[in-house]
N, C-alpha and C positions, 0 to 999 in steps of 0.2 A: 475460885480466885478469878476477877475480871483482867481480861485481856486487853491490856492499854496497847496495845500495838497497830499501830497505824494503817489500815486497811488501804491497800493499795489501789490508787485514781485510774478508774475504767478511761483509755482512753479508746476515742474511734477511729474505726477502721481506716478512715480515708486518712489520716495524720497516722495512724501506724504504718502503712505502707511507706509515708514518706520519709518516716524515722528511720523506717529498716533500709532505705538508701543509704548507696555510700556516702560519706563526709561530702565528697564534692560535689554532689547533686542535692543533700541534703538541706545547702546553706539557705537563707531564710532570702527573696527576692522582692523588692518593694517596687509595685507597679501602681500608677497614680489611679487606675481605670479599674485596678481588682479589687474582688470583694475585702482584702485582707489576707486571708484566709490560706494561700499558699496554693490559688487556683492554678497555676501552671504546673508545680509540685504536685500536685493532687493529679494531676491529668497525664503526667509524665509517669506518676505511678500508673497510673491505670494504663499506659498502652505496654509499660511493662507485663502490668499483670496479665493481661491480652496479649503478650508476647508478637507485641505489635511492631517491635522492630526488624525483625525478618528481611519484612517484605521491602526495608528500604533498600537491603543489602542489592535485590533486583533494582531497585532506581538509581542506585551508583554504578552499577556493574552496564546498565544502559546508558548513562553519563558519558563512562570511558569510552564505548562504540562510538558515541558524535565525538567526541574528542577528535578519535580519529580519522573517522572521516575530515574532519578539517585539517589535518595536518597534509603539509604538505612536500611531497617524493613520495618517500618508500620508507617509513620510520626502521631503525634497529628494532629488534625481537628483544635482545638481551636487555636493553632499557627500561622496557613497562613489564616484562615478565622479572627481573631484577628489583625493583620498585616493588610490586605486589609482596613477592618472596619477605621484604626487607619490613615491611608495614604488616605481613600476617603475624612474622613472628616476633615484632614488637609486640603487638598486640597482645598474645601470649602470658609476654611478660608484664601488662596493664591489665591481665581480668580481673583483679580485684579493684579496680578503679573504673566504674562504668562510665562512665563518661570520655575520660581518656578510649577506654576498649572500643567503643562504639565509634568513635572518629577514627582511631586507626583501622576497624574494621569495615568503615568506608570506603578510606583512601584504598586500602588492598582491594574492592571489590572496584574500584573506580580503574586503578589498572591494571585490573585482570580483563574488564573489559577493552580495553584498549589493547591487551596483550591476545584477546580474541579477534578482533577486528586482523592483527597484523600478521596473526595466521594464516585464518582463511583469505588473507588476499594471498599470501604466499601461494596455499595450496591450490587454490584457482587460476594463478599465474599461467595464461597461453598464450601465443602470438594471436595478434589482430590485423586485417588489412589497414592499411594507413591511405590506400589511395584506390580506385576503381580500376577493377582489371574485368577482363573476358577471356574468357581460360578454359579449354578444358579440364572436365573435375572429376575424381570417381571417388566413390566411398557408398559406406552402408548405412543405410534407409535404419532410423534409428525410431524416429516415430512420424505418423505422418495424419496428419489432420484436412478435414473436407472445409474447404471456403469457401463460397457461391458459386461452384462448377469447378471450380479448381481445388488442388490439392499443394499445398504446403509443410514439407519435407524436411525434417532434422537429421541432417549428414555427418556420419563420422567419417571425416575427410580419408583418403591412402594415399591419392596422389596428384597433384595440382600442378599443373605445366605454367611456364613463365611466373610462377612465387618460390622464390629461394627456402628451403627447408625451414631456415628457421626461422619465416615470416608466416609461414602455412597454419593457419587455424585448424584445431584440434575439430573442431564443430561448426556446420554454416547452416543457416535456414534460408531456404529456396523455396519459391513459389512453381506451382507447374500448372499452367492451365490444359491440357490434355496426361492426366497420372492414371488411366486404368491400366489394370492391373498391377499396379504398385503396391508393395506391401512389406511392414517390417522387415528385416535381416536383410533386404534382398541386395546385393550389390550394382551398385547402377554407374552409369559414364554417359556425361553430356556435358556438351557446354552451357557455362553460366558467367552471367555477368551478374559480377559482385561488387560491393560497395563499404566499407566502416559501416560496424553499427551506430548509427545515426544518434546524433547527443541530443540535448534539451533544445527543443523549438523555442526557449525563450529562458535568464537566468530564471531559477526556479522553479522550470517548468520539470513535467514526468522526464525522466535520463534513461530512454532506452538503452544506449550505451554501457551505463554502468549495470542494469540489471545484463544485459547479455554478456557481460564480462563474468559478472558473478554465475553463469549458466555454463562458460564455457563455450560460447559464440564467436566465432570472431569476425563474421562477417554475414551479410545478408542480400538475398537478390532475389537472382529469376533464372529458371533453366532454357536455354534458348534453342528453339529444334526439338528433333530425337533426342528422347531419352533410350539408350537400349539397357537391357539387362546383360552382367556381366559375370561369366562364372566364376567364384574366389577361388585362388589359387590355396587359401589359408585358409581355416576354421576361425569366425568371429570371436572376441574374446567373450569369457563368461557375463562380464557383465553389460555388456552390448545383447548377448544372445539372450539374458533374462528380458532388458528392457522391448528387446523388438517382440518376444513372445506376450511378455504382457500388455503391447501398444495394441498387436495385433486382438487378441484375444478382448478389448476393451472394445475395437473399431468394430468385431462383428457381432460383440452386445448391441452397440449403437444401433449399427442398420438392424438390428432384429426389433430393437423398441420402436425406432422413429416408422418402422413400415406396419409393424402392426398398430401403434396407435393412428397415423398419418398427421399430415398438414404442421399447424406449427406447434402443435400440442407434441405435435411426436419428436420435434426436436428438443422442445425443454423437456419432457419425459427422459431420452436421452439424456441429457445433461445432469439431471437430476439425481440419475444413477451413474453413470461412468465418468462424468467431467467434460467433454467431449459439449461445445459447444455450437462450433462448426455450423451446424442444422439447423439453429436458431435464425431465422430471418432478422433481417435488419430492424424493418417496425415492430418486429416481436420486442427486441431489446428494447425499440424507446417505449412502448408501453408500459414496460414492467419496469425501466427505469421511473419512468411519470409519475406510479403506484406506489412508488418508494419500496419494492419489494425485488429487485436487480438481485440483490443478494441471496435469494434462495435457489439460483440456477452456479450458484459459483459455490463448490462442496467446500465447506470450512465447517465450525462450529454448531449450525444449525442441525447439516445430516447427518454429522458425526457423533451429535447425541444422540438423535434420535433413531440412529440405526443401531448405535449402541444397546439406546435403552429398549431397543426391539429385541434385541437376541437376551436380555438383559430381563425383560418381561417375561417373554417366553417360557426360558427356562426356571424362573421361577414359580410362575403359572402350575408349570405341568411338573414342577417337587411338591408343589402346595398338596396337589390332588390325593396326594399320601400323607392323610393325616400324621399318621404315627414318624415318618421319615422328616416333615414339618417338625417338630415339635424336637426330634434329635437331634436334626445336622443343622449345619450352620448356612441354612440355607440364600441368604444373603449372599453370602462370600461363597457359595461354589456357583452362583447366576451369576458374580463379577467376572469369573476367568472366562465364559465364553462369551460372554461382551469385550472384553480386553481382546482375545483370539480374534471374532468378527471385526469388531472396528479396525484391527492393525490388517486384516482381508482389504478390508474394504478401503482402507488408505494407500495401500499400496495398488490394487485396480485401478485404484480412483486417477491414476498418475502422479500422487506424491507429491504435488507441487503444495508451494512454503505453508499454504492456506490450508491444507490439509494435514500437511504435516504438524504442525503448530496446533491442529484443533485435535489430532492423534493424541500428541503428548500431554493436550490437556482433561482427555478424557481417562487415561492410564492413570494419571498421578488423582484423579477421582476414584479411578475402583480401586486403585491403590492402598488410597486413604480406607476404603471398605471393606479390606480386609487384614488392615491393621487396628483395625476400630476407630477410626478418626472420622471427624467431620469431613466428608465427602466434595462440599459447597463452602469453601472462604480462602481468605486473602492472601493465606499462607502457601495454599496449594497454587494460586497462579501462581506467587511469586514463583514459585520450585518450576513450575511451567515455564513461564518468561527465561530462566533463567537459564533452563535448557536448551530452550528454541535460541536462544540469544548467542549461546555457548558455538550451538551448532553451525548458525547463519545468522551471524551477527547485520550484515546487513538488510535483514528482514527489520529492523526497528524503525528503517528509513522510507517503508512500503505503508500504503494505505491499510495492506489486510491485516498487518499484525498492531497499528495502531488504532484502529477501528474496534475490531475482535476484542483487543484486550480492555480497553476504555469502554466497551459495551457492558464485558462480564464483569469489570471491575466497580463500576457504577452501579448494575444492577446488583451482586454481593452487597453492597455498603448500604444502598437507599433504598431497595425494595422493601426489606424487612421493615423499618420504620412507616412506611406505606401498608401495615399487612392489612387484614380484616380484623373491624371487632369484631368479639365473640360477642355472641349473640345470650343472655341470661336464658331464656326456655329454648330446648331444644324443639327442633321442628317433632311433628306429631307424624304429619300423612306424608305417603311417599310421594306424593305432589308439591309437598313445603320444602320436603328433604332433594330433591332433584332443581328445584328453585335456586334454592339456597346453592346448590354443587356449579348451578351455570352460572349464577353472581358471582360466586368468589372467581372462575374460572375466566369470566370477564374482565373481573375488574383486576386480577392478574397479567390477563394478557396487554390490558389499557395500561396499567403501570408500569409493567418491562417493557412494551413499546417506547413510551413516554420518555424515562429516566436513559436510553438506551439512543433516541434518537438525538437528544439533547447531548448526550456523551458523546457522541459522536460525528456532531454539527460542527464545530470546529475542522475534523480531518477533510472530514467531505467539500468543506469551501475551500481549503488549500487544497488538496490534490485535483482536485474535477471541477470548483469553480460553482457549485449547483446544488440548491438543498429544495428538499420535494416534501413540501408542507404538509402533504394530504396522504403522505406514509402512513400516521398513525391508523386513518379508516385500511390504508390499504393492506395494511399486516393484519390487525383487527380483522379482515375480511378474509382474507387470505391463507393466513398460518393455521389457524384451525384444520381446514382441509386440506396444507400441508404436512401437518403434526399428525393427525389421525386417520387420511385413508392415505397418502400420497406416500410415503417413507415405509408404513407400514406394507403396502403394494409393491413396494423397492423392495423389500426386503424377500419379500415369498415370491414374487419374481424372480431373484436369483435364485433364491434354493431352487427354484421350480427348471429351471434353465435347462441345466441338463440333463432331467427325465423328457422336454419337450413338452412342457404341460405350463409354458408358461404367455402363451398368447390369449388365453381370456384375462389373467391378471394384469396385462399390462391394457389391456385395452379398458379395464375397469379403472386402475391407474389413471387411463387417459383423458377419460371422464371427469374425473376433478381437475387434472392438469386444465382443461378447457374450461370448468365455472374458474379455477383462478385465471386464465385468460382474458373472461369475460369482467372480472372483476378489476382486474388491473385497466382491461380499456374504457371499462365504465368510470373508475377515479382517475384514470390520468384524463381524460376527458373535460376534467375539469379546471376552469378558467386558473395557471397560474399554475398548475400542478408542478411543472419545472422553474424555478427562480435561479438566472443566472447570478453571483454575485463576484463582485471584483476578489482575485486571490489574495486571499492572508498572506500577509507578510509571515515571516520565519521569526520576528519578536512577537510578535500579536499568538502565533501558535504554541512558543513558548513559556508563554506567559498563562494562557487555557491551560497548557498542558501538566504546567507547574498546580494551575489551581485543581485541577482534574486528580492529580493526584494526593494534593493534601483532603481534599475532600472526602479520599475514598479508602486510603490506609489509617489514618487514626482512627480509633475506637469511643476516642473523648471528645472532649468539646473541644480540642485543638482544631478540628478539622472547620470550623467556625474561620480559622486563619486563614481558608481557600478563598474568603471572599476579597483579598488583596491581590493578591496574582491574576485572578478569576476579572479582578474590575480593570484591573490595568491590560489584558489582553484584551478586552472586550474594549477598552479607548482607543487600541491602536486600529483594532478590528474595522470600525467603526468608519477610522479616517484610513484606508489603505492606501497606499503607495502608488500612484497609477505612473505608466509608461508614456513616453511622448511619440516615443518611434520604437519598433521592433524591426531589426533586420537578421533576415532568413544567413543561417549558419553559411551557405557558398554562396550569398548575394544574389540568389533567385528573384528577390522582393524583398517588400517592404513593406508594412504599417504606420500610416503617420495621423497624429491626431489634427483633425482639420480644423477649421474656427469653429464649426458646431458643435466641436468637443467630442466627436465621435473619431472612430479610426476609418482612413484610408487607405484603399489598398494602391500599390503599383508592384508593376514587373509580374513574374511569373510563380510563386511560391506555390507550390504543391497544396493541396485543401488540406491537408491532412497537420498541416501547419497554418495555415490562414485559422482553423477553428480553435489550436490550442492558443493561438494571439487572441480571439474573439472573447473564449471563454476567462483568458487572465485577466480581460478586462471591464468582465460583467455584460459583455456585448450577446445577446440573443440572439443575433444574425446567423445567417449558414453561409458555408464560405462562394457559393452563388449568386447572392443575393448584389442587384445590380447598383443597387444603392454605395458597394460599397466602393466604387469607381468613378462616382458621379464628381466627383468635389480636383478631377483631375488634369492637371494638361500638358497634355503629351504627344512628340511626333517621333520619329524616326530616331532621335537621338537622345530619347528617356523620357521623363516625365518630372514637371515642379510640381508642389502644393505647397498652397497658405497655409501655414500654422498659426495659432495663439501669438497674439507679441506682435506681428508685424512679420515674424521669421520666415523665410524661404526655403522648403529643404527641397533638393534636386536628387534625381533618381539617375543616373546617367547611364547608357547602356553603348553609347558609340564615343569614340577618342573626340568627335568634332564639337562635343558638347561641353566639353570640361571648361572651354577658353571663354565661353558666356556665362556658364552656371557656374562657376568658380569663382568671378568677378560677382557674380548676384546673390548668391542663395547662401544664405548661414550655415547650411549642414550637407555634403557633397556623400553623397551613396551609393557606391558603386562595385560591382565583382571586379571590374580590370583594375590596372595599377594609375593610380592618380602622377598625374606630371609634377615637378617641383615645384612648377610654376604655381601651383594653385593657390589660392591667399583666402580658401572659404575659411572662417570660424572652427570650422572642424568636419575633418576627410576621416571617413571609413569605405574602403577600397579593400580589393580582394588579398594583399599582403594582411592587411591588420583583421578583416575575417579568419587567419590563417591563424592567428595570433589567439584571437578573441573565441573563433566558435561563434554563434548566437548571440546577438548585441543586443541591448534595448537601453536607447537613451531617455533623459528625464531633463527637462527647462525647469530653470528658477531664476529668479532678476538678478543671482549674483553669482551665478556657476551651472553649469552642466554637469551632471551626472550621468555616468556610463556604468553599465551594468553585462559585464558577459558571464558566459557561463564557462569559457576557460580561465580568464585573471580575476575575476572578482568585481569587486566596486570602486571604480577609481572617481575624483572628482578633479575637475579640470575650472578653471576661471576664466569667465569672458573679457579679460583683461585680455589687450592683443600681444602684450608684453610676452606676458605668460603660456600664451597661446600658440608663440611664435619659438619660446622655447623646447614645449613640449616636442612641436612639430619638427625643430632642425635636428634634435635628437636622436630621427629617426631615421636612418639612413634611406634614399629613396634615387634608384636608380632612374634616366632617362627611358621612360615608356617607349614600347616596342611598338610599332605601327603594324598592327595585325589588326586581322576583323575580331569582333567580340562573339562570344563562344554561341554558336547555335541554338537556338532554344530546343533543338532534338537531341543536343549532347549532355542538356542538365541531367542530371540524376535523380529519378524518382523517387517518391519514398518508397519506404518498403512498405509489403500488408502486413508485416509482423509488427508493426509500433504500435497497434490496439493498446485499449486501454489496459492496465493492470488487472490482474485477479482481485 
């Protein structure tokens, strides 16, 4: 009998997936641009099926961190932890609705990061200097580092004369230009003149402040005199006596590498193993900055694999050598746990700072994944990374290492694979085709992850530092090889070697390549342009990259084709940034002023150390020396004017006898002391509204002023005198004091701890 029964319509996969959606994701969407076809459907299925939404759960949960940071006081805890609670277990009750599920399980990771954020500022909470003292100090030597003849000391404070208990910082970092014999745990007393840790030389600029907040800092200086040593009355607590043992135990690895290699090979060898940079000469650094290879002396991700994948090698090497054991055990996963073991060694030597920590966590949740059987290398295992480090030190998301780091790996995971090599249809014949063919692929490997990685990371690099080094690509290309292959693996059997004594030929073979990368970094940074200052990214321009950065790099579909909107819009603002007309130093030291040439001026007295972070925000290649940048100035005993754009006058004033001329002339009055009421300029910043402001940097437009600090924000003001005149009576402004103006030996120096970031 024939079967009249209607054989069931094969349908295809890509429409079955979108059928097996829920109702709500299911409905049919008509775009004027798509094929028909239910392209976005189609693609939404597939990051499903790629269980591609994960990793956004980490892009909300870092959301809620900037949240916070913008708010402003001290947010309640029970509000954004309240909130998450209320939005997890709605959510719960939406799993069968994905769509619903998935936006509530946003919102809940959006603030939980926020409810992370309001922790750790809790648990970091210590007093700060609020104003410059001189004081005798005693406390214990917690770690202490070599600076160009001096030595700079991290104190866990005990006791501090003239600061009332509860203004005394938990932690101070002090300079000492005579520290021999100083050494971890040791208890010490001297005087020091301390100072606030110093905020941003400019709105936007690097916040030393806020990272020594988040370290437990709360003040910075210089030991003056004798230091003597002091005997504790009390036994240091445990976790002071682990850190000084391990600071210690890091400092006499150092001198034991940098003496046996020598010169400045022996201090990036140093670095390269213990962290410990100290040793490193100044020119060394711009070299290897020029070569675009800076990063291989700062321990993060680089050594952390491949010290890993040494111990990692190793031991599987020498199971291999046992056939029969080979073929039993799982020998994969028993070479994971003593790479997991080493790396968390060598993290913790290393000093544990955010850069290592962070490259820790993300090498665990790789051998992890390898001996759960999971892919080792993808997007799911940063996210669980990110999300840790974030959990941990939520303010590490605001730092160059952890946006750099992760927009590296993240970029290279997504775009290298589609860059791989053809296969090749005949395989190679002779071990000359075959060794051919292993250094192609291995080049044109290391030219792609270069490539895809320095582009990821272009963006961070012109907002934090202001400077992108074109001629990276040759100098990694030249470079990582012989730090990949003799330099890390030399790191390695070095330590082990350490404490039989058997380890000064190895390091001095070490040092050998450290010196061809030396030689290779000064041969490309050598070259015309190697360093490119550019004006600083604005904070929309970075978010906009950052936005495209990430659609680029979590979709698995052709969604990620959407990055090119965010990606063009960051790149227009990029483009036209934002430039400053005046920058004035946080205590009215100096000044910046842009002169008719369009270039900046300098006046008054501002520390280099801030003259260069003005220079670099504005794409200026000048050094804070350079005489040029004084020339456009006129000035006598009573301050200095310069021409600006426009016609405008801005005045510098440094004695009371100038304010009753420049007041009456000059459009913009700048000054540390306190401005008379009398004054009728356009607009006074004097040392009350520094007090106010912090670090100011004004901006001209033909129909308002714009002021920019780094305590109140962005305000804009009208050249209307109406308006100008209201602002000003607003402010209360007592009759100035007839006193001389403050010494120029009583400013405050910067400190040498505001270097640049890890």
């Amino acid at each position: 009998m024939e079967d009249n029964r209607e054989k069931p319509r094969r349908i295809p996969r890509s429409s079955a997936q979108v059928m097996a959606l829920p109702r709500s994701w299911s409905r049919p969407v008509e775009w004027s641009f798509l094929d028909g076809r239910g392209w976005l459907l189609n693609n939404i299925a597939r990051e499903i099926e790629q269980r591609r939404l994960f990793p956004w759960i980490a892009v909300f949960f870092g959301i809620g961190i900037v949240l916070f940071f913008q708010a402003d006081g001290q947010p309640a805890l029970w509000a954004p932890i309240g909130a998450s609670a209320l939005f997890s277990a709605t959510a719960i009750g939406f799993r069968g609705r994905l769509a619903v599920f998935s936006a509530l399980v946003a919102l809940a990771a959006l603030f939980a990061g926020f409810s992370a954020g309001v922790i750790r500022a809790r648990c970091v909470a210590a007093p700060a200097l609020t104003r410059i003292v001189i004081t005798p100090v005693t406390g214990f030597i917690e770690a202490v580092d070599d600076r160009d003849g001096a030595k700079r000391l991290l104190l866990r404070v005990t006791e501090m004369k003239e600061v009332a208990e509860a203004e005394r910082p938990t932690r101070v970092r002090v300079s000492v230009r005579k520290g021999e014999g100083l050494s971890p745990g040791q208890l010490i007393a001297g005087t020091t003149r301390l100072l606030p840790p110093p905020q941003a030389a400019w709105p936007g600029g690097y916040d030393f402040a806020r990272d020594a907040h988040f370290k437990g800092i709360g003040a910075v200086g210089s030991m003056i005199g004798q230091v003597r040593q002091v005997d504790p009355s009390t036994r240091p607590d445990r976790s002071l006596w682990l850190a000084a043992r391990v600071d210690e135990a890091r400092n006499a690895l150092t001198e034991r590498i940098a003496s046996a290699i020598g010169g400045a090979a022996g201090g990036v060898g140093a670095a390269l193993v213990t962290g410990k940079r100290g040793l490193i000469p100044e020119p060394t650094n711009d070299v290897l900055r020029g070569a675009g290879i800076y990063h291989i002396v700062s321990i993060s991700g680089l050594h952390m694999v491949l010290a890993a994948g040494t111990f990692f090698w190793l031991v599987r090497a020498l199971l291999t050598l046992a056939p029969g054991r080979a073929l039993l055990w799982p020998v994969k996963k028993i070479a994971a746990l003593p790479a997991i073991v080493g790396a968390t060694v060598y993290c913790i030597f290393s000093g544990s700072d955010v850069a290592t920590e962070r490259s820790l966590i993300m090498t665990l949740v790789m051998f992890g994944a390898v001996l759960v059987d999971r892919p080792a290398l993808s997007i799911r295992n940063l996210s669980i990374a990110a999300l840790i480090v974030l959990a941990r030190e939520p303010e590490a998301l605001l730092g160059p290492s952890f946006q750099m780091s992760f927009s590296a790996v993240a970029a290279m995971m997504a775009l290298v694979p589609l860059m791989h090599w053809r296969q090749i249809e005949k395989a190679p014949a002779t071990l000359f085709e075959r060794g051919f063919l292993w250094i192609g692929q291995a080049m044109l490997g290391l030219v792609t992850t270069t490539v895809v990685a320095s582009v990821a990371t272009a963006p961070f690099a012109a907002y934090h530092f202001q400077s992108l080094n074109p001629y990276g690509l040759i100098g990694n290309a030249l470079a990582l090889p012989l730090v990949s292959l003799v330099v890390m693996p030399s790191a390695v059997l070095g330590v082990l070697a350490y404490p039989f004594g058997l380890d000064r030929p190895i390091w001095q073979f070490m040092g050998a390549a450290v010196s061809q990368v030396l030689d290779v970094s000064a041969w490309v940074g050598g070259f015309s342009g190697s360093t490119m200052f550019v004006r600083a990214l604005g904070v929309v321009a970075l978010g906009f990259l950052s936005i495209g950065l990430i659609v680029l790099t979590i979709p698995a579909s052709s969604l990620r084709w959407l990055a090119l909107v965010p990606a063009g819009a960051g790149l227009a603002f990029a483009v036209t940034p934002h430039r400053h007309d005046i920058f004035i130093d946080r205590d009215g030291a100096g000044a910046a002023v842009r002169g008719k040439d369009g270039r900046l001026t300098l006046v008054g007295r501002p520390s280099d150390f801030v003259v260069e972070q003005w220079l670099h925000a504005d794409g200026d290649a000048r050094n804070a020396d350079d005489v040029s940048l004084r020339q456009e100035t006129m000035c006598d005993a009573g301050g200095c004017v310069i021409g600006a754009a426009g016609g405008r006058w801005i005045a510098f004033v440094q004695d009371f006898s100038a304010f009753e001329e420049d007041c009456r002339r000059a459009t913009v009055v700048v000054t540390r002391l306190k401005a008379p009421p009398t004054c009728r300029a356009r607009f006074i910043v004097d040392g009350e509204d520094l007090k106010e402001r912090g670090a100011t940097a004004i901006s001209f437009s033909p129909e308002a002023i714009e002021v920019r600090s780094v305590k109140k924000g962005r305000e804009i003001r009208s050249w209307s005198r109406t308006e100008t005149l209201q602002v000003e009576t607003s402010i209360a402004r007592e009759k100035p004091r007839r006193t001389r103006p403050v010494p120029e030996q009583d400013l405050p120096e910067e400190d040498l701890s505001t270097g640049e970031p890890d």
